[in-house]
C-alpha positions in Angstrom: 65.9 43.3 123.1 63.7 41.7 125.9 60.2 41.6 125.5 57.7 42.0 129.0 54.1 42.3 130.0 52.9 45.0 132.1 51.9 43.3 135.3 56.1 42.0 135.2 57.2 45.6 134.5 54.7 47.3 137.3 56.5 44.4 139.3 60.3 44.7 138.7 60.3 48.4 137.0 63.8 49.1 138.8 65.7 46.5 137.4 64.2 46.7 133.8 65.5 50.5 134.2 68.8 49.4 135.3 68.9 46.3 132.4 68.1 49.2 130.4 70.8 51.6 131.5 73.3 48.9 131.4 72.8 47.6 128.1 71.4 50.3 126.1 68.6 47.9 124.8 65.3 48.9 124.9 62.6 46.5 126.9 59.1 46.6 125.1 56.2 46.2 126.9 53.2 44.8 125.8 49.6 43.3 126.6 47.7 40.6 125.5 51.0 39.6 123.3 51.1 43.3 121.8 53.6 45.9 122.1 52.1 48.7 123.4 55.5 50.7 125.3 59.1 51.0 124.4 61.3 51.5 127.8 64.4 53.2 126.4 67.8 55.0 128.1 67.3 58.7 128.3 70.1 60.0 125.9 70.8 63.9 126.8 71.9 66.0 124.0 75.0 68.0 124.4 74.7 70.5 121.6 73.4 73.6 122.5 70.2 74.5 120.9 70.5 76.5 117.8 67.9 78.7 117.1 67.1 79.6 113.6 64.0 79.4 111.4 61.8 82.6 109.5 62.0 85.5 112.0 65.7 84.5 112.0 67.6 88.1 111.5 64.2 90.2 111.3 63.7 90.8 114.6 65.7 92.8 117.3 65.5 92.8 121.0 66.4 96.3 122.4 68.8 96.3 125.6 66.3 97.7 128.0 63.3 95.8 126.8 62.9 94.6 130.1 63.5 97.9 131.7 60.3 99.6 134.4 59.7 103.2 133.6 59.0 105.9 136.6 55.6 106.1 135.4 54.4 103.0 135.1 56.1 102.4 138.8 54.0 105.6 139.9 50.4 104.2 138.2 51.4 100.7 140.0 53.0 101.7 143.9 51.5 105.7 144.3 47.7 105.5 142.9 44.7 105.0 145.1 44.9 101.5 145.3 48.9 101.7 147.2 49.1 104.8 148.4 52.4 106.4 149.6 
């Protein structure tokens, strides 16, 4: 694990990112001989998102929830404000 300040990692930020990448070890930054940072590989997650929790079977989504009705098309395009 290497250990930095901030005025070195403002100053060589690409290669701590590619040390990073390369080795898989985080680089902690710190001030005043403190950690105050952890620089760390982005790890994507491949699993699809499962969604579950409370509402989880309790609520329905119809087909056409998204669907515009000819009325409310009428009150929006052909009133006053858009006439035809």
């Amino acid at each position: 694990m290497r250990i930095t300040n901030i005025s070195e990692a403002k100053s060589s930020l690409s290669y701590l990112i590619k040390c990073v990448e390369e080795t898989n070890e985080p680089v902690i930054i710190g001030r005043a001989g403190k950690p105050v940072a952890v620089l760390t590989a982005f790890k994507q997650d491949s699993s699809p998102r499962v969604l579950g929790g409370s509402w989880e079977g309790k609520v329905e989504i119809a087909e056409d929830f998204d669907a515009t009705s000819d009325d409310m098309l009428d009150g929006f395009y052909r009133s006053i404000i858009f006439p035809e």
